[in-house]
N, C-alpha and C positions, 0 to 999 in steps of 0.2 A: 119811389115817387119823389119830385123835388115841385116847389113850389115856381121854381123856371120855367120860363117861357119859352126858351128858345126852340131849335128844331136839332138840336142834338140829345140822340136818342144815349140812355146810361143802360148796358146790359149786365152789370158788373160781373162779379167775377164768373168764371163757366170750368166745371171738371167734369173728365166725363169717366164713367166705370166702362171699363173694356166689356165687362159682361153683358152690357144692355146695348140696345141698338141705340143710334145717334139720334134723334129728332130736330125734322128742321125747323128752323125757327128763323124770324124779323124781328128788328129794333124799328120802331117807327116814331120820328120826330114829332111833337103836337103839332106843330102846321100840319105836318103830312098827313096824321091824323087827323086832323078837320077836316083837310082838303080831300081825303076819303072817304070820308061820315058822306059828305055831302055829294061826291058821286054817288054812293052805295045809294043813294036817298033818292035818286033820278033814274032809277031802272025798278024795274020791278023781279024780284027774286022768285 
């Protein structure tokens, strides 16, 4: 967590063990994130 604003996402660092499967995964900037929040808000699930 950083108290920044910006819209760069921090995923630091990442190691992966051969023996486990890979999991996908996103970095999502807080813009991005809001500008999501607030679609997901205008559909109904």
């Amino acid at each position: 967590m950083s108290h920044s604003v910006d819209n760069i996402p921090h995923t630091g660092g990442t190691r992966y063990d051969s023996m486990y499967a890979k999991i996908p995964a996103v970095a999502v900037g807080l813009h991005d994130a809001d500008w999501l929040a607030a679609e997901l808000e205008k559909i109904s699930l």
